[in-house]
C-alpha positions, 0 to 999 in steps of 0.5 A: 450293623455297619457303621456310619460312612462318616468314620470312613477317613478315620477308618480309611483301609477297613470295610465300615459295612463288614465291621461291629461296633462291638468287636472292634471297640479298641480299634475303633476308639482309637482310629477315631479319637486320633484321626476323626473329625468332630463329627466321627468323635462325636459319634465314638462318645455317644456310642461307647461309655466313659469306661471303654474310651478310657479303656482304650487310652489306658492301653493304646495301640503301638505306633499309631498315635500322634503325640499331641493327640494322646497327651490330649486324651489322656488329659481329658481323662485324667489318665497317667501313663507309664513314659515308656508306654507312652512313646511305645504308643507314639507314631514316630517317623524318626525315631530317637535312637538315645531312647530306643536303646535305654529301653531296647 
């Protein structure tokens, strides 16, 4: 089953015809709850449960977050994360060279 066209902006270099909701659950949760609509979020809550969406921000993917946009997922999910995991998950164009060498 291929996803719907109006996730396509959230999910601009992936074929949505060729793509199972189910495989690339993580994936697409994330895309979607940082670059959706209204719309392409809607459809991310009614079709996974609580469970995979927090899932996904328990674990989030490396560099592709906007900051204000985890911090707000986190929140609504009641979802502490490590700091470092945090900025880790943070895209970051100008990244801050203090941090990276405490930790790196």
């Amino acid at each position: 089953m291929s996803l719907p066209n109006f996730l396509q902006p959230a999910l601009w270099s992936y074929d949505l015809s060729k793509m199972d909701k189910n495989r690339y659950k993580k994936m697409i949760i994330s895309q979607v709850l940082n670059y959706g609509d209204k719309q392409a979020k809607a459809w991310v809550l009614t079709n996974y449960s609580k469970q995979d969406i927090k899932n996904s921000l328990l674990r989030p993917q490396r560099g592709i977050w906007f900051r204000d946009t985890l911090r707000e997922w986190l929140a609504k999910n009641n979802i502490m994360l490590d700091p470092l995991e945090f900025e880790m998950a943070i895209r970051d164009l100008n990244p801050r060279p203090k941090l990276t060498q405490l930790f790196f």
